[in-house]
LUMNU-849274 format. One record per residue (C-alpha): residue number from 0; chain; x, y, z. Coordinates in steps of 0.02 Angstrom, whole numbers, padded with zeros to 5 digits. Example, Ala and Ser with C-alpha at 12.3 -4.5 7.8 and 13.67 -1.06 7.14 Angstrom:
<pts>
pos:0, unit:A, xx:00615, yy:-00225, zz:00390
pos:1, unit:A, xx:00684, yy:-00053, zz:00357
</pts>
This chain:
<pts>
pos:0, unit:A, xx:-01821, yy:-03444, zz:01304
pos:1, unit:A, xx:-01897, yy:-03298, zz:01413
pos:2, unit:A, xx:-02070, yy:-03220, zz:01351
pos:3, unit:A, xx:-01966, yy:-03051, zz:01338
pos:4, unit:A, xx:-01826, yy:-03087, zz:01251
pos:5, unit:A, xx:-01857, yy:-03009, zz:01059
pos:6, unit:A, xx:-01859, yy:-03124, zz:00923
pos:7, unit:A, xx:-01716, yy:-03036, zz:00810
pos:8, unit:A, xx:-01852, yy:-03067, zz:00670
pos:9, unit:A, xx:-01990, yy:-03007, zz:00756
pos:10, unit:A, xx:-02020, yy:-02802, zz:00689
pos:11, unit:A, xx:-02136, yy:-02688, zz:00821
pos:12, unit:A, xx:-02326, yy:-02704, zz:00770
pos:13, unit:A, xx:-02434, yy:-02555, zz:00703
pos:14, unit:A, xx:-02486, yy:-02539, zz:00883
pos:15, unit:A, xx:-02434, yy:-02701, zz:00992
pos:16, unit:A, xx:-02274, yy:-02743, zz:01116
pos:17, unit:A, xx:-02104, yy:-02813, zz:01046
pos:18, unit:A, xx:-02091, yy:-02980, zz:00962
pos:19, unit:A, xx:-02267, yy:-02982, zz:00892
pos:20, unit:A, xx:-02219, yy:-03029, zz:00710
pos:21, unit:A, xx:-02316, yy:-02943, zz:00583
pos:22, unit:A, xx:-02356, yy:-03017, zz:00426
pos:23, unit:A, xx:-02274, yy:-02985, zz:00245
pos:24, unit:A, xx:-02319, yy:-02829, zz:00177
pos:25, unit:A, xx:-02383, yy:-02745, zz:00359
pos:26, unit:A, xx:-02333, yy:-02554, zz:00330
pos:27, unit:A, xx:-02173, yy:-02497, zz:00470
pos:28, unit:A, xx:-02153, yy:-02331, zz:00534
pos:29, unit:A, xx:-01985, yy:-02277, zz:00527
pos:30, unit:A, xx:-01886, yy:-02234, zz:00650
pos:31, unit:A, xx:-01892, yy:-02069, zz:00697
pos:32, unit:A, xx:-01718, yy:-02049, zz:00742
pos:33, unit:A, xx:-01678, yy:-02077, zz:00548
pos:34, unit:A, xx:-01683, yy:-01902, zz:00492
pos:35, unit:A, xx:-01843, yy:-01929, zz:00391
pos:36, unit:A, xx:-02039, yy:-01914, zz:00441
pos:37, unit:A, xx:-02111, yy:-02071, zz:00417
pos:38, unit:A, xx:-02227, yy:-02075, zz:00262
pos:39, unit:A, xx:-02408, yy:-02150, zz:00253
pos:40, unit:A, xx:-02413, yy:-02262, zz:00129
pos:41, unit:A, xx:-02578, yy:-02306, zz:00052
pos:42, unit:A, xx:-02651, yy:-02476, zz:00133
pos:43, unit:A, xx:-02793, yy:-02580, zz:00080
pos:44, unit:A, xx:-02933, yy:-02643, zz:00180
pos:45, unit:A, xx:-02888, yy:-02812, zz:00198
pos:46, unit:A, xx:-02711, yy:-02765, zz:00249
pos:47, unit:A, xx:-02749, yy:-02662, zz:00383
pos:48, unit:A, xx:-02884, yy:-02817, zz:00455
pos:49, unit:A, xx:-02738, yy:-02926, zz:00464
pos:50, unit:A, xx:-02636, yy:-02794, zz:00540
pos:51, unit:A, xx:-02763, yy:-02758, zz:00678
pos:52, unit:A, xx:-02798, yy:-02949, zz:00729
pos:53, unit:A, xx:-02589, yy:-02969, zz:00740
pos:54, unit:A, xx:-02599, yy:-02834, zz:00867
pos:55, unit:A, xx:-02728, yy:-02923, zz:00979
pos:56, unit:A, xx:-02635, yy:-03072, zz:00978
pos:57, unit:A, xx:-02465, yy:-02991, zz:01038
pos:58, unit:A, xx:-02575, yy:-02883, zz:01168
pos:59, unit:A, xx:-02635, yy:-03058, zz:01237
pos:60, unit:A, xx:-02459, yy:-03157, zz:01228
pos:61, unit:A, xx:-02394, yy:-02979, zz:01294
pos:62, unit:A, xx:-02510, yy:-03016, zz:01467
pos:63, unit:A, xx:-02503, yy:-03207, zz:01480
pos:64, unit:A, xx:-02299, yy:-03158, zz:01497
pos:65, unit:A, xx:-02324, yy:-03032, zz:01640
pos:66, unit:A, xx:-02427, yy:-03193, zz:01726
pos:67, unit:A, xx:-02290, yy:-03314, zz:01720
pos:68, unit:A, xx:-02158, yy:-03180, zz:01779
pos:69, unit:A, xx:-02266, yy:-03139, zz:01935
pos:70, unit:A, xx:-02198, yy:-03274, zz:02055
pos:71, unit:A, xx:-02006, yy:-03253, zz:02004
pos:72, unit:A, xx:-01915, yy:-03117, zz:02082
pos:73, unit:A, xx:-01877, yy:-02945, zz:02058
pos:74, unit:A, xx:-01717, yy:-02893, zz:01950
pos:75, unit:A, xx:-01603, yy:-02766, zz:02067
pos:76, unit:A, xx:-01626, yy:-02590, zz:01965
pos:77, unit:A, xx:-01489, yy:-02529, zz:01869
pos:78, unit:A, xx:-01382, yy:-02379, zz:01967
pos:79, unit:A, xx:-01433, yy:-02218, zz:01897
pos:80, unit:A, xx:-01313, yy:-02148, zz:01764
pos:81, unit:A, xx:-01243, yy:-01973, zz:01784
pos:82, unit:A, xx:-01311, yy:-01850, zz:01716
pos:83, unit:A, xx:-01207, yy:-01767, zz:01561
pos:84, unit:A, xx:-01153, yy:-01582, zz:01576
pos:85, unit:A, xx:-01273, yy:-01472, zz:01435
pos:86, unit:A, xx:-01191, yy:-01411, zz:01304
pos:87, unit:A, xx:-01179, yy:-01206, zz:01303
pos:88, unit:A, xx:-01326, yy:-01172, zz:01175
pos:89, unit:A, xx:-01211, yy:-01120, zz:00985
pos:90, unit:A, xx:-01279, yy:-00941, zz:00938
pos:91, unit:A, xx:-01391, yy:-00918, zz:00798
pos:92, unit:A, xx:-01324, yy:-00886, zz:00627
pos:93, unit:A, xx:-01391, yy:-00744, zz:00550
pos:94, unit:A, xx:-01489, yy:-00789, zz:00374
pos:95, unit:A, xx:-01393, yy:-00754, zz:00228
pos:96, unit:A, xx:-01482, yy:-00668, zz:00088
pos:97, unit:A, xx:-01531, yy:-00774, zz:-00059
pos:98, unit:A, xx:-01423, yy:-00723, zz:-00207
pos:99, unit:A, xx:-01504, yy:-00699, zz:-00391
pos:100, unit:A, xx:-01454, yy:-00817, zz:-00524
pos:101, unit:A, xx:-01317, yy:-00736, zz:-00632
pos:102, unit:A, xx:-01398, yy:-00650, zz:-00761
pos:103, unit:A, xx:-01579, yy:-00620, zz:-00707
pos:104, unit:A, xx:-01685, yy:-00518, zz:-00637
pos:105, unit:A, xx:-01755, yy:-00545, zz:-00474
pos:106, unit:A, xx:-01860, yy:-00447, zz:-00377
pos:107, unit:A, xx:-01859, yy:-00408, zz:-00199
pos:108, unit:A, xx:-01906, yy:-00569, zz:-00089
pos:109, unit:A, xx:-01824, yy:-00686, zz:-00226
pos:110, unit:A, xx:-01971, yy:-00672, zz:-00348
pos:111, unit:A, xx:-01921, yy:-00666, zz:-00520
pos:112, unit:A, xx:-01973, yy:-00486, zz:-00593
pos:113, unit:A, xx:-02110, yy:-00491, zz:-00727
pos:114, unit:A, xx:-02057, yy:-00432, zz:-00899
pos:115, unit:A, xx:-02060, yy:-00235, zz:-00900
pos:116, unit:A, xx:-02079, yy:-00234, zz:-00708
pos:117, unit:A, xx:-01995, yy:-00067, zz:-00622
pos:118, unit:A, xx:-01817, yy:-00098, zz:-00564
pos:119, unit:A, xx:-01817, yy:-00054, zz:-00362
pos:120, unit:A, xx:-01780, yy:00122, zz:-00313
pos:121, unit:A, xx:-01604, yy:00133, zz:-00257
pos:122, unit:A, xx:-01573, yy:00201, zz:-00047
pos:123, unit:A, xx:-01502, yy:00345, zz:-00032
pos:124, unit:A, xx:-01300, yy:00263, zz:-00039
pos:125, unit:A, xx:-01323, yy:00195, zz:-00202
pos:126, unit:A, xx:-01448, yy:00369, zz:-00262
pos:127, unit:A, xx:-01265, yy:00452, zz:-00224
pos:128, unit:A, xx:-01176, yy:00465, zz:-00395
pos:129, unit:A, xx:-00982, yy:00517, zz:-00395
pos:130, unit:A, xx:-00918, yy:00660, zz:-00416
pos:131, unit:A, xx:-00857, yy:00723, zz:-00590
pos:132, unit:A, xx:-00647, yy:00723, zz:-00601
pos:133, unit:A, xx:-00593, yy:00894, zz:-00622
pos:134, unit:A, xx:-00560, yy:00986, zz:-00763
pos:135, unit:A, xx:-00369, yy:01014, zz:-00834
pos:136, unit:A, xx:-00303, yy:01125, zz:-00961
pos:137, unit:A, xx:-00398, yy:01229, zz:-01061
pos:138, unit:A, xx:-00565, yy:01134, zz:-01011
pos:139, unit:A, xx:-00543, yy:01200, zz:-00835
pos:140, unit:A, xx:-00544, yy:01386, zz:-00925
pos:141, unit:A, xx:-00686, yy:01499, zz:-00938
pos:142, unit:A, xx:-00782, yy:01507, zz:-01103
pos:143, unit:A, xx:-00691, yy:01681, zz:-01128
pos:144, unit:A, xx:-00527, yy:01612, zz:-01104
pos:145, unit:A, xx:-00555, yy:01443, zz:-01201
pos:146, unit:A, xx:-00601, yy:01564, zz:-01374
pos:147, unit:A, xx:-00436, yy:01659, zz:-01314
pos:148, unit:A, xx:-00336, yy:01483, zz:-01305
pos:149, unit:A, xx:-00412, yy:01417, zz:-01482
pos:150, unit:A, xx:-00361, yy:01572, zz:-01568
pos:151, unit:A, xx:-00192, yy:01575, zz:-01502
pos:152, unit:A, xx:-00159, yy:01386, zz:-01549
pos:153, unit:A, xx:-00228, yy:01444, zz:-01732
pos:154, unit:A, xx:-00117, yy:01583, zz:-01763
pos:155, unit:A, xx:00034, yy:01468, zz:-01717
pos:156, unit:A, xx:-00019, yy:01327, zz:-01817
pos:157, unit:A, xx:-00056, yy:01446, zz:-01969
pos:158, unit:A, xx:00141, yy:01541, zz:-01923
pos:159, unit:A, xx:00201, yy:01357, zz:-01924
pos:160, unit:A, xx:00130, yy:01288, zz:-02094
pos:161, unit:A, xx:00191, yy:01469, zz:-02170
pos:162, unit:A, xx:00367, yy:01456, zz:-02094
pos:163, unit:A, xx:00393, yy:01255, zz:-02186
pos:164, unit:A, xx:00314, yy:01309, zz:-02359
pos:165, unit:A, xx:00431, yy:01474, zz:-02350
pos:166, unit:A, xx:00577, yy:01325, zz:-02283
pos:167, unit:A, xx:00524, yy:01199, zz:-02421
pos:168, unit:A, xx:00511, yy:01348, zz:-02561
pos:169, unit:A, xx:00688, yy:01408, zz:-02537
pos:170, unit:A, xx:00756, yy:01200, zz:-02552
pos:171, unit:A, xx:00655, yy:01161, zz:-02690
pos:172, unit:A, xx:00716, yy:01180, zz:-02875
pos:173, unit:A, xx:00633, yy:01350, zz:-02985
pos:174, unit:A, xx:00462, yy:01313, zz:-03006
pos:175, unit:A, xx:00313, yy:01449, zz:-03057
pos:176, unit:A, xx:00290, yy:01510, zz:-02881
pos:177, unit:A, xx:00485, yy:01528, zz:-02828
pos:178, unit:A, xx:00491, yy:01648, zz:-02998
pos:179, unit:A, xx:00323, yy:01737, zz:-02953
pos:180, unit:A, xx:00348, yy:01753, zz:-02752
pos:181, unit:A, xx:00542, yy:01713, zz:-02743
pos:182, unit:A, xx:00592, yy:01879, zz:-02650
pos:183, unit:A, xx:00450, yy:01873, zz:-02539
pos:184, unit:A, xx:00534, yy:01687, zz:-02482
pos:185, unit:A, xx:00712, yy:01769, zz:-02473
pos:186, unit:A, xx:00682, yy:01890, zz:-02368
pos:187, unit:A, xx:00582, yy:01769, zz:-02244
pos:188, unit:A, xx:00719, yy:01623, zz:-02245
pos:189, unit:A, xx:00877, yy:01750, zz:-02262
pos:190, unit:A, xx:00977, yy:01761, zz:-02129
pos:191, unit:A, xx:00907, yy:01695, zz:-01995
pos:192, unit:A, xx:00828, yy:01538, zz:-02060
pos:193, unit:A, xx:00960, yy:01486, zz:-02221
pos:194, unit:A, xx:00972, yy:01322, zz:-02256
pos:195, unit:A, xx:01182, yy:01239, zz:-02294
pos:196, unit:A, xx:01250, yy:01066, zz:-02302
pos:197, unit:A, xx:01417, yy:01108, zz:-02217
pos:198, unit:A, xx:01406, yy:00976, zz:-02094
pos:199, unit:A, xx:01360, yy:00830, zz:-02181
pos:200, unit:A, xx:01475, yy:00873, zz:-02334
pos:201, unit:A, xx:01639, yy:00765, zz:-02401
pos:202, unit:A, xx:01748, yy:00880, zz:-02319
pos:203, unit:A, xx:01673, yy:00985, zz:-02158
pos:204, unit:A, xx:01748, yy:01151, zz:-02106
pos:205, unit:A, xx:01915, yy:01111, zz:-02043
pos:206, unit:A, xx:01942, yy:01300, zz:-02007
pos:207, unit:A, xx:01917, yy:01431, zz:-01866
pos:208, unit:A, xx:01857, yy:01619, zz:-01939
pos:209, unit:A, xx:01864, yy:01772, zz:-01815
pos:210, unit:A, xx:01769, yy:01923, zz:-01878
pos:211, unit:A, xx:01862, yy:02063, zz:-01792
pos:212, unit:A, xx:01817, yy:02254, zz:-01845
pos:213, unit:A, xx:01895, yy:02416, zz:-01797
pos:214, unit:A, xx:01797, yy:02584, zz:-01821
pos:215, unit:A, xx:01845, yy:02771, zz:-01830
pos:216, unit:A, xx:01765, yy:02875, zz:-01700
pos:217, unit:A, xx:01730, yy:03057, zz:-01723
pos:218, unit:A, xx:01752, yy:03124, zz:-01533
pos:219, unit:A, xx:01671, yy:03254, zz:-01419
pos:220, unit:A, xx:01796, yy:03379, zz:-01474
pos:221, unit:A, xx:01782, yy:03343, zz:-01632
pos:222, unit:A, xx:01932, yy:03253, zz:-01668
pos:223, unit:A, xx:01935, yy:03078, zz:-01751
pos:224, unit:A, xx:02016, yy:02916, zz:-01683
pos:225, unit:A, xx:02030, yy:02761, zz:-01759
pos:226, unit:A, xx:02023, yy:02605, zz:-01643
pos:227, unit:A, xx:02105, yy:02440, zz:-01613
pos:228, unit:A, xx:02038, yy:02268, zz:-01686
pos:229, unit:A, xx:01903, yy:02202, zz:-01580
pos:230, unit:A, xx:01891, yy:01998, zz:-01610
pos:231, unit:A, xx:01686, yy:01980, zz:-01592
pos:232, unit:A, xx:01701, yy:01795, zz:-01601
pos:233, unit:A, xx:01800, yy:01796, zz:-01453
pos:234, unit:A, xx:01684, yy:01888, zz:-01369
pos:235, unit:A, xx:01557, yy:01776, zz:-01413
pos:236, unit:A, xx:01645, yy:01636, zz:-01387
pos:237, unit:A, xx:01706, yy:01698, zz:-01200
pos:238, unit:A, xx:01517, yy:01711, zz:-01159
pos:239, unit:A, xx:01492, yy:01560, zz:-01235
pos:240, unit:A, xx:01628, yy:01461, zz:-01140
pos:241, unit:A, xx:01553, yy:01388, zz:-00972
pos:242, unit:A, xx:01385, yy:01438, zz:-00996
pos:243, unit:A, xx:01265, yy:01295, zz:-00985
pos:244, unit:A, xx:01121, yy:01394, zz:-01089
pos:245, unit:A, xx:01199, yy:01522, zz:-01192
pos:246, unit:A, xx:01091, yy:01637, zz:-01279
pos:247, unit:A, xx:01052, yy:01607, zz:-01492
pos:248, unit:A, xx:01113, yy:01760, zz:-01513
pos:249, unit:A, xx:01303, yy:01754, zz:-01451
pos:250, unit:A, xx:01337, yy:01568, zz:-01542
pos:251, unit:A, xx:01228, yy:01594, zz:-01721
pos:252, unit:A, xx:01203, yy:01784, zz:-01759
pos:253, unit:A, xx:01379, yy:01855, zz:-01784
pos:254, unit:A, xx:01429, yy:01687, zz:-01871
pos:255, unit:A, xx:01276, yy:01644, zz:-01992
pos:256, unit:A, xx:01291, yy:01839, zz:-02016
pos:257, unit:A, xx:01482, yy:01809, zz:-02089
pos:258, unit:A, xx:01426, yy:01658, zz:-02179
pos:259, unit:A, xx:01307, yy:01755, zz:-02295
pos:260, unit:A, xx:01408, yy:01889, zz:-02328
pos:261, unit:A, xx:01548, yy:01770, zz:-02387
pos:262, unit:A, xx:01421, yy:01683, zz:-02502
pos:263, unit:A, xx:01348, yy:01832, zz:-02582
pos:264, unit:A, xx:01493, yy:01918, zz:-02631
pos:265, unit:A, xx:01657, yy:01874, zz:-02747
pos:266, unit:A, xx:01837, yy:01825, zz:-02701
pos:267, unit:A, xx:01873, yy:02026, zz:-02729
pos:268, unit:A, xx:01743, yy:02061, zz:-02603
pos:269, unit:A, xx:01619, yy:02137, zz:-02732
pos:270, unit:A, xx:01439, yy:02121, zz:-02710
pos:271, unit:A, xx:01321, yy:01999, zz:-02803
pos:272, unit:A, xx:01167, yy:02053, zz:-02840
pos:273, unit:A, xx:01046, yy:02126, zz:-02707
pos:274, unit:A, xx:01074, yy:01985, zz:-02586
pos:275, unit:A, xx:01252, yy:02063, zz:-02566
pos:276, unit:A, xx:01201, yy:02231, zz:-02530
pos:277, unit:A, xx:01069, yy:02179, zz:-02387
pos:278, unit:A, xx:01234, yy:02038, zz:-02331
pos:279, unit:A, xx:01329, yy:02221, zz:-02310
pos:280, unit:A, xx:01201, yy:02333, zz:-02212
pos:281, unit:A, xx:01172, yy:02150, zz:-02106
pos:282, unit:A, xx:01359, yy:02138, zz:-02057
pos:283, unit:A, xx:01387, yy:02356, zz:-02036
pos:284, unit:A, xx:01221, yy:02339, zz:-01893
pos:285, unit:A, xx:01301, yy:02201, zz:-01811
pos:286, unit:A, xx:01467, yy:02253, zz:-01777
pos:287, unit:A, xx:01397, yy:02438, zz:-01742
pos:288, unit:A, xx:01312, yy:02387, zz:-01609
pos:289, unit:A, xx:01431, yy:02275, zz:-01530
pos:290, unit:A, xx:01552, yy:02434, zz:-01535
pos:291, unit:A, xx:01425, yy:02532, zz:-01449
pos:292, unit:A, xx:01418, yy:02414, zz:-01320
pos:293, unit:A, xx:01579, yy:02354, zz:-01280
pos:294, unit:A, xx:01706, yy:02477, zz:-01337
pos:295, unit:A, xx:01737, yy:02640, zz:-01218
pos:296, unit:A, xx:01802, yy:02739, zz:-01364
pos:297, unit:A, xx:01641, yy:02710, zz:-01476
pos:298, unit:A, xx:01534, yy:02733, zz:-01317
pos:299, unit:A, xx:01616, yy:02926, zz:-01271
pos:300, unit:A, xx:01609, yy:02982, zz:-01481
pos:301, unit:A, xx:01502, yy:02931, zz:-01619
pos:302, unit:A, xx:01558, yy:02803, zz:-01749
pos:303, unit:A, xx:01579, yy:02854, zz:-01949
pos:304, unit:A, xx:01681, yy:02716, zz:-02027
pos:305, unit:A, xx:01699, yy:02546, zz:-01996
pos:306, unit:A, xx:01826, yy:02410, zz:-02065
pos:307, unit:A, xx:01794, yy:02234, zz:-02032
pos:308, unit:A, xx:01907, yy:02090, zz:-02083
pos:309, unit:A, xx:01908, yy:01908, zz:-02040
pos:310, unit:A, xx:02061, yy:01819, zz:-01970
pos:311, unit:A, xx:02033, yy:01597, zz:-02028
pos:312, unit:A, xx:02160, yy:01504, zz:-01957
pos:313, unit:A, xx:02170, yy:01302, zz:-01981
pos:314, unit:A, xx:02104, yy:01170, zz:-01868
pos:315, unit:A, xx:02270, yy:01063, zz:-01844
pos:316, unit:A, xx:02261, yy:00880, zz:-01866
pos:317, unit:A, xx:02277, yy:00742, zz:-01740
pos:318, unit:A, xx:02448, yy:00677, zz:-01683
pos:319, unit:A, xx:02433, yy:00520, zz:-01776
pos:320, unit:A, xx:02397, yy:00593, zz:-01948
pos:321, unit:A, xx:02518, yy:00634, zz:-02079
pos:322, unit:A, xx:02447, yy:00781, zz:-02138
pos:323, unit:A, xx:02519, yy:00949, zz:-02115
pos:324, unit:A, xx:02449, yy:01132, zz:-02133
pos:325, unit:A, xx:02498, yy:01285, zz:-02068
pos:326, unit:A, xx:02441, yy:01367, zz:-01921
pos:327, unit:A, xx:02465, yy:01546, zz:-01959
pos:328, unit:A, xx:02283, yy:01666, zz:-01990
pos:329, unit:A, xx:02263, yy:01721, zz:-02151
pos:330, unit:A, xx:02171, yy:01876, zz:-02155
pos:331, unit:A, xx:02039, yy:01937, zz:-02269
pos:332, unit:A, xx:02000, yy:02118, zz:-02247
pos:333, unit:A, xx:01857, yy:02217, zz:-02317
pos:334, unit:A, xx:01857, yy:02411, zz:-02364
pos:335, unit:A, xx:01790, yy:02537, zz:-02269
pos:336, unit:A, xx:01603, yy:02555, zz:-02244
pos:337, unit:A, xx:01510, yy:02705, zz:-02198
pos:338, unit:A, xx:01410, yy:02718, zz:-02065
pos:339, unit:A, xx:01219, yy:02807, zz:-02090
pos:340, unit:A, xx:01171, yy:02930, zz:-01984
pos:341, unit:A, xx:01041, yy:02848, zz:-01889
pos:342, unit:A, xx:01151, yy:02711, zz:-01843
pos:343, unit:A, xx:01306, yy:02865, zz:-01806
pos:344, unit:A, xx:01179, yy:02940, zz:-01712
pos:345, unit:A, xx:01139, yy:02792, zz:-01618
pos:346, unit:A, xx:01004, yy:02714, zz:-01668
pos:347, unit:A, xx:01076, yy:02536, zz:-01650
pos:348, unit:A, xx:01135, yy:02583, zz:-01463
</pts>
């Protein structure tokens, strides 16, 4: 065997050449191409004495070798190997800030903040708060017009709850305030605001009813002339007929006007009670003023006497049904009303 081939046993000496052995227990440093410093670990006295007199003897077999090899020859050298190309030097990543543990409190330079330590003062981005959404409705008012808006709302509201108790007081059976206040709820529900069952009843009205009226006129030259029969529902009903909004007045007033005279007086047309009388004067203003406005011979004189009648004919059954009824109007025709003087003068014009 040559002096410098390693004994695969043999481990490097604290200090000496290859293939000195060193005995059991000799502390190693560790490679340094292992990723870790080599630790010191603690020696004794006597460890370290037979460390240093292995060294010496490796030091002396190390030169008795180099004797011996003096006289053989010298080993050709090994060809140079090329060089490898350096690698293009991989840019620095930039440190990433240390993130606080969920939940706690750090402060700046990843200390934990001290109980009742002062949060950090915000830059000027996060000092920036956002700004308020703007104000809608009657917020966005002035103070002014806010009291303006309240008071409104309050006298509906109050007009509301007064228009249902009036409602509810006419549909409810006789009770202590209906005998005490019960004109006082007539004349706020009647006409206008009268309460009927007709379309939800066992047999709905299966009939058609024209009011039509015809006045007498006393002319310029003082002569009197009675008119033709106007048919008001027609004329309600033509403006009615294609009109997408039509107007309360031409579909409910002339109708729901007919409807209470009908129920406040008798089959002989004779009035009941007061109800009646007020049904009467209601009916003579309507059809006054219709006159006025649509017929020329009313417009040129002034009007002194009006008739009004109505004309119901029957709503004929489908072709499938067995049921027959006649088709012919039957007329119901009331006497002859006198007109006041403020409406003759035209005061309903």
């Amino acid at each position: 065997m040559d002096a410098y081939d390693e004994d695969p046993e043999a481990r490097p000496g604290a200090g000496g050449p290859a293939g000195a052995r060193l005995p059991e227990g000799a502390p190693v440093d560790k490679d340094p191409t292992a990723g870790a410093p080599a630790v010191d670990a603690p020696v004794s006295a006597d460890t370290r004495a037979t460390a240093d007199a292995a060294g010496r003897e490796g030091s002396a077999a190390g030169e008795d070798s180099r004797d011996a090899d003096a006289g053989q020859p010298a080993q050709p050298a090994q060809p140079a190997q090329p060089a490898q190309p350096a690698q293009p030097a991989q840019p620095a990543q930039p440190a990433q800030p240390a993130q606080p543990a969920p939940g706690a409190d750090s402060a700046p330079g990843g200390r934990q903040a001290a109980p009742g330590a002062c949060a950090p003062q915000a830059g000027p981005a996060e000092a920036a708060a956002p700004h308020p959404a703007p104000r809608t409705g009657v917020a966005a008012l002035s103070p002014r017009y806010q009291v303006a808006a309240a008071l409104a709302l309050a006298v509906v509201g109050v007009a509301a709850c007064v228009h249902l108790l009036m409602v509810f007081l006419s549909l409810a059976p006789a009770n202590t305030v209906t005998k005490q206040h019960g004109r006082a709820v007539e004349q706020w529900v009647y006409p206008e605001f009268e309460q009927n069952w007709k379309l939800f009843a066992p047999n709905p009205l299966q009939q058609n009813i024209a009011v039509q009226v015809r006045a007498e006129v006393r002319m310029k030259d003082g002569t009197l002339r009675t008119t033709g029969w106007r048919d008001l529902s027609a004329q309600d009903g033509a403006a009615i007929d294609g009109n997408l909004v039509p107007s309360h007045t031409q579909q409910n007033e002339l109708r729901r006007a007919w409807d209470f005279f009908v129920a406040t007086h008798t089959a002989d047309n004779r009035p009941v009670g007061m109800r009646g009388s007020l049904s009467e004067q209601y009916v003579s203003r309507i059809v006054v003023m219709r006159l006025y406005r649509t017929d020329p011979i009313s417009r040129d004189g002034v009007i002194r006497r009006v008739q009004v009648r109505a004309s119901t004919t029957n709503v004929q059954p489908p072709a499938w049904s067995r049921e027959r009824v006649s088709d012919k109007p039957v007329y119901r025709v009331m006497p002859w009303w006198t007109v006041t003087a403020d409406e003759a003068a035209g005061g309903v014009r």
